[in-house]
VEXDREN-2710 file (C-alpha; in Angstrom, 1 decimal):
% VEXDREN-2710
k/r/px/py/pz
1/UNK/0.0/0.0/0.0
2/UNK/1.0/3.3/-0.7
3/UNK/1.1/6.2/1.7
4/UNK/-2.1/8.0/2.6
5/UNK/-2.8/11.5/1.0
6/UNK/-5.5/14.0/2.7
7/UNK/-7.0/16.8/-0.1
8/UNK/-9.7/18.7/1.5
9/UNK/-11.5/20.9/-0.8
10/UNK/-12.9/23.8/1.8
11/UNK/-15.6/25.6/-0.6
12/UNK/-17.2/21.8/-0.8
13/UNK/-15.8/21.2/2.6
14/UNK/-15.1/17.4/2.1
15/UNK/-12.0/15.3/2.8
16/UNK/-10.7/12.9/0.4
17/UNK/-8.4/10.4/2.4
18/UNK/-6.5/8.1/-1.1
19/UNK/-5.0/5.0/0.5
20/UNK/-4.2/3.5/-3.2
21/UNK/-5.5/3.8/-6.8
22/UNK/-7.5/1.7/-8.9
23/UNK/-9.0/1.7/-12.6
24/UNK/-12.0/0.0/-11.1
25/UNK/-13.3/1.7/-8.5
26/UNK/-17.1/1.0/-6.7
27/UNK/-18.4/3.6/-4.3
28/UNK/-20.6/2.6/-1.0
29/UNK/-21.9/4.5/1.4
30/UNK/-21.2/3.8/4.8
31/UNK/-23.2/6.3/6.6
32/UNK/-24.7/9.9/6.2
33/UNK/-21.7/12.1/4.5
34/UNK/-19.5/8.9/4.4
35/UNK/-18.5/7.2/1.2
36/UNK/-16.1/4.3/0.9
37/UNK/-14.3/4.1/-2.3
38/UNK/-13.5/0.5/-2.8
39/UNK/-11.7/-1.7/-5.6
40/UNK/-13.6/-5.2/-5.3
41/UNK/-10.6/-7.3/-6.7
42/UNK/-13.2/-8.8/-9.1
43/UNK/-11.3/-7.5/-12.7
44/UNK/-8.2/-7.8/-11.4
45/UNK/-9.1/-11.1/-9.5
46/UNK/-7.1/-9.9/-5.9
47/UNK/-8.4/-9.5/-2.6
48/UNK/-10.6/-6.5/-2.4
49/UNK/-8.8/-3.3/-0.7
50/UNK/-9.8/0.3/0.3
51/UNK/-9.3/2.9/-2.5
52/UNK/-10.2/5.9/0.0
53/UNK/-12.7/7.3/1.9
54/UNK/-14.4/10.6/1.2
55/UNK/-16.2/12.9/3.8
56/UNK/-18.8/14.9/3.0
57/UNK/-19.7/17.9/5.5
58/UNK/-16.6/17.6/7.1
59/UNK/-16.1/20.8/9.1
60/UNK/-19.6/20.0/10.3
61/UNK/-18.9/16.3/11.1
62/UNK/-15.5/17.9/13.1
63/UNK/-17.5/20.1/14.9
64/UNK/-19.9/17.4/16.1
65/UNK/-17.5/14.8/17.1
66/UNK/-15.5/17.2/18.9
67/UNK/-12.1/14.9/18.3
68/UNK/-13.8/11.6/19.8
69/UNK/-13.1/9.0/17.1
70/UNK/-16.0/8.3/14.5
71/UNK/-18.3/5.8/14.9
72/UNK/-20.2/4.1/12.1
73/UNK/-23.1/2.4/12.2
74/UNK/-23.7/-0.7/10.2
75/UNK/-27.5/-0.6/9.2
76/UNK/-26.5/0.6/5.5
77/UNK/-24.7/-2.1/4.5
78/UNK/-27.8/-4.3/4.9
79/UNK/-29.3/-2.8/1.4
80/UNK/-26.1/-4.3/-0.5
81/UNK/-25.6/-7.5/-2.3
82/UNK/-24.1/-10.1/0.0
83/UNK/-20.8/-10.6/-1.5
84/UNK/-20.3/-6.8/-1.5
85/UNK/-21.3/-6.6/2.2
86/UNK/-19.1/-9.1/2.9
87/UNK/-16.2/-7.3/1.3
88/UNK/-17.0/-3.9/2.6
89/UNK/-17.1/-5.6/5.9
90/UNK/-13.4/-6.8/5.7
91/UNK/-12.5/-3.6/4.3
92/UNK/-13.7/-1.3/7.0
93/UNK/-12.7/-3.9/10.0
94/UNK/-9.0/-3.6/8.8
95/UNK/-6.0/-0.7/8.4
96/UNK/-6.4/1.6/6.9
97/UNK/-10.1/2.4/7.2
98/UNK/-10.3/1.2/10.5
99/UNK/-7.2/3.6/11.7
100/UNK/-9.9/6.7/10.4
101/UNK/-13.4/5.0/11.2
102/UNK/-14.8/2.3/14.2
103/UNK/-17.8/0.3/13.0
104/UNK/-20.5/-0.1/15.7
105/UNK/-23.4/-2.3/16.0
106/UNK/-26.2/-0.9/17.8
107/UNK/-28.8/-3.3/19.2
108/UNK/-31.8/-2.5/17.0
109/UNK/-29.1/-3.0/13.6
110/UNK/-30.6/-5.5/11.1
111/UNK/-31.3/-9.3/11.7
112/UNK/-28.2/-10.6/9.5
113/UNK/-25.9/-8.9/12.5
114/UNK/-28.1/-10.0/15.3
115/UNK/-28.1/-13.8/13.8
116/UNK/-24.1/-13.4/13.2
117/UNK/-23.9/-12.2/17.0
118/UNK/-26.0/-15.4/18.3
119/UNK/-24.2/-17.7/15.6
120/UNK/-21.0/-17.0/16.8
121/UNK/-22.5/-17.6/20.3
122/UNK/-23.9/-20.9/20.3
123/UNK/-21.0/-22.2/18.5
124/UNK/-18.5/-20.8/21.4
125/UNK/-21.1/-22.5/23.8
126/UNK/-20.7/-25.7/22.2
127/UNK/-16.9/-26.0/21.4
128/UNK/-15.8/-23.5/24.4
129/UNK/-12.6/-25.9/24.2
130/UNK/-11.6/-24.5/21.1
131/UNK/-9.8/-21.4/20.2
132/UNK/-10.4/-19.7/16.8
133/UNK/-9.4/-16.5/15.3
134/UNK/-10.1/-15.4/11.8
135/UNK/-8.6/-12.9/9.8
136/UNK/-11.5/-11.8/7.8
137/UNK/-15.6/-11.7/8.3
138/UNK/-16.3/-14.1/5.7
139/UNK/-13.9/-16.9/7.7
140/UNK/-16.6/-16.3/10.2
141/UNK/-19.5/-17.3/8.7
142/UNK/-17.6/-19.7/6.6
143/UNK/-16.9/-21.7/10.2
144/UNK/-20.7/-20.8/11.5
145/UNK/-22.2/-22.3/8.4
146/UNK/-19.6/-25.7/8.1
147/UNK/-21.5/-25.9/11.6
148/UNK/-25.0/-26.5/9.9
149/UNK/-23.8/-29.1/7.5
END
């Protein structure tokens, strides 16, 4: 990855953070004023990575967080096709995104996180012997749904 550049354009008051370029680019919004510019690795068949992120509002969004980190919620990312969700979601979750943004998940979010929450649960419960880690979102659910077969 290359190093991060910052352009903020002050009479549109938004912040462009460019962690890398890309030819194939696909923009999702994150939240209100938040747009994550994302190369899917589909063309180019690699792992998808974080373009850049792009703030909208920003002196405003500033003011209102008054320098606590910013919080994102995940209830968006419910209207997108599952493989893209699942991608965004490993996106966000790791450097760099995650070193500007933390994702929260906020008790009335949609179903799919609620069952994730309770899948990840029960399987604990019944192999509380084991230890697990996973490097990406979709290792999760990979393991939760082997589970079911």
């Amino acid at each position: 990855m290359s190093e991060i550049k910052l352009n903020y354009d002050q009479e549109a008051d938004m912040l462009y953070l460019s962690f890398d370029r890309s030819d194939h680019v696909t923009g999702v919004e994150l939240a209100d004023n938040i747009l994550l510019r994302l190369d899917t690795g589909k063309i180019s068949g690699t792992s998808p990575r974080a373009v850049g992120l792009t703030f909208v509002n920003f002196a405003h969004m500033v003011a209102l967080h008054q320098g606590r980190f910013l919080k994102i919620s995940l209830a968006k990312l419910s209207d997108l096709p599952e493989d893209l969700r699942q991608m965004v979601l490993s996106v966000i979750t790791t450097p760099p995104v995650s070193d500007f943004l933390a994702v929260e998940v906020a008790q009335a979010e949609e179903k799919w996180i609620m069952d994730l929450v309770m899948g990840v649960r029960a399987y604990r419960q019944a192999h509380s012997d084991e230890v697990m880690t996973f490097d990406f979102p979709e290792a999760v659910l990979a393991a939760l749904e082997a589970v079911d077969d």
